[in-house]
C-alpha positions in Angstrom: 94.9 96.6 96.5 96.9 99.9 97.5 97.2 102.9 96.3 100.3 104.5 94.2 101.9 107.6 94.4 99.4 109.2 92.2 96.3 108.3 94.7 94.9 105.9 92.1 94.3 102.3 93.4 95.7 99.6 91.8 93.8 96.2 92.3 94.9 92.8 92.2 92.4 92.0 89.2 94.5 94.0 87.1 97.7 91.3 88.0 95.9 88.7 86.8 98.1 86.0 85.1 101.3 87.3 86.2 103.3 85.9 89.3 102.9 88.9 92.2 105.5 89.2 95.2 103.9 92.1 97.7 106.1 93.1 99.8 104.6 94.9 103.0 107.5 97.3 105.0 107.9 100.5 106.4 110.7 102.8 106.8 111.0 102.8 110.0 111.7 98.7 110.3 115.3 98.4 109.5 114.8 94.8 108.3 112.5 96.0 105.6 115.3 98.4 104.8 117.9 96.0 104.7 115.7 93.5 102.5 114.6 96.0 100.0 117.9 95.7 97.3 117.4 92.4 97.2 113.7 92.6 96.3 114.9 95.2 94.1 117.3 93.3 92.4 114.7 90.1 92.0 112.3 92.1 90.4 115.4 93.5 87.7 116.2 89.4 87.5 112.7 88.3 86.1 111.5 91.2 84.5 108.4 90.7 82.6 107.7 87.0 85.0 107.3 88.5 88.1 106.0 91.7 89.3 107.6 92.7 92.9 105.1 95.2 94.8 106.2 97.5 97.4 103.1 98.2 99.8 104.2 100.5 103.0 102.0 100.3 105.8 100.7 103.9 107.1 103.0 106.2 106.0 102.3 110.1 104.5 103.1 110.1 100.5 105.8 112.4 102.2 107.7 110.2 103.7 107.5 107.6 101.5 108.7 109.7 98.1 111.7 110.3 100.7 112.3 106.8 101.7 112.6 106.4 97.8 114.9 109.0 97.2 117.1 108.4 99.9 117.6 104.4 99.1 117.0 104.9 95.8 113.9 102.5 95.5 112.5 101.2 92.3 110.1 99.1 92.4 106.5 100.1 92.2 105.5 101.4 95.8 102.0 101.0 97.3 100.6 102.9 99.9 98.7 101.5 102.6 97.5 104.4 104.5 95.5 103.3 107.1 96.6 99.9 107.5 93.0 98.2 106.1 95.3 96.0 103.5 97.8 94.8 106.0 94.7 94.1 107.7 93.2 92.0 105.2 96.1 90.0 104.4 96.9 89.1 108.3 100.2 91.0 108.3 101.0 91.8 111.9 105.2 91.2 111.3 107.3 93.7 109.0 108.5 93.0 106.7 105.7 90.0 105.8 106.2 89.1 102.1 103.3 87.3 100.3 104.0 85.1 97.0 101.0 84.8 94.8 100.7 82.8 91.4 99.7 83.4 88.3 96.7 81.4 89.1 95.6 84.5 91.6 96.0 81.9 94.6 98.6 82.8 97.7 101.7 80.2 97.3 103.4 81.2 100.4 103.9 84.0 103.1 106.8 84.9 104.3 107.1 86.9 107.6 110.9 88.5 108.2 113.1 89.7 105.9 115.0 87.3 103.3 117.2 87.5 101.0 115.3 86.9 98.0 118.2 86.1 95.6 119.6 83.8 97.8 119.1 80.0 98.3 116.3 80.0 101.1 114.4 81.8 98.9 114.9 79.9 95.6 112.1 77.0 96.9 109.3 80.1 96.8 110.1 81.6 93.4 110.9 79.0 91.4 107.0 77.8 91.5 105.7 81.0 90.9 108.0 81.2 87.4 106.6 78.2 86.5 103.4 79.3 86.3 104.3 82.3 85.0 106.0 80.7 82.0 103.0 78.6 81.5 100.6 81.9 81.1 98.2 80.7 83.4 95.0 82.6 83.6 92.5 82.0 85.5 89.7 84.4 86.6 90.5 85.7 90.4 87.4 85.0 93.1 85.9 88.3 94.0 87.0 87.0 97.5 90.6 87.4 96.2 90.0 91.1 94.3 87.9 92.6 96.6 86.6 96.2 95.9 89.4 98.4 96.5 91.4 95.8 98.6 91.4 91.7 98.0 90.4 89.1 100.8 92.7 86.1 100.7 
């Protein structure tokens, strides 16, 4: 899916069964900067039912460590160094948000920042924590794992 800040790729396959929010941003679009405490703070919220993914969109391991420092950023950060995965997943708007199940399938995709604690965005996680709850898991299509990055 991305890589972390170690260089080793992390696949969607290894998700599987647990709700995924993937966050795609950059630090230079101040409405991904402005959004990030809140995905922050939803990920702290449903620990354990919801795994919130940071992927930033072609940026050196540099600047990205520093972004982190500087906000103070906790949630696991992808990198997307050459821009294949944004790619894949049709993101042309930062930040673009996607909302996956624990079934492996896309729920929703949300392009522009949101508050995701707030009431708009209530309607898009509630679903996903239902399935969550329910421990489905189903086996993801190769079309949604991919090889190093997943095709939805």
């Amino acid at each position: 899916m991305g890589f972390d800040a170690a260089g080793k790729p992390l696949l969607l396959d290894a998700l599987r069964g647990q709700a995924v929010v993937i966050n795609f941003w950059a630090s230079w679009c101040e409405p991904c900067r402005e959004e990030m405490p809140s995905l922050a703070q939803l990920a702290r919220a449903h620990t354990g039912k919801l795994r919130v993914l940071a992927v930033n969109y072609k940026e050196s391991p540099a600047a990205v460590a520093q972004f982190a420092a500087t906000t103070g950023l906790d949630l696991p950060t992808l990198r997307d160094p050459d821009g294949a995965l944004a790619r894949a997943w049709g993101i042309r708007v930062f930040p673009s948000t996607v909302l996956i199940g624990a079934d492996g399938r896309v729920r929703s995709v949300v392009r522009g920042a949101l508050d995701w604690n707030g009431a708009a965005a209530q309607p898009l996680i509630a679903p996903l924590l239902q399935g969550a709850e329910k421990g489905v898991r189903l086996k993801p299509t190769a079309q949604q794992v991919g090889a190093a990055i997943p095709q939805p």
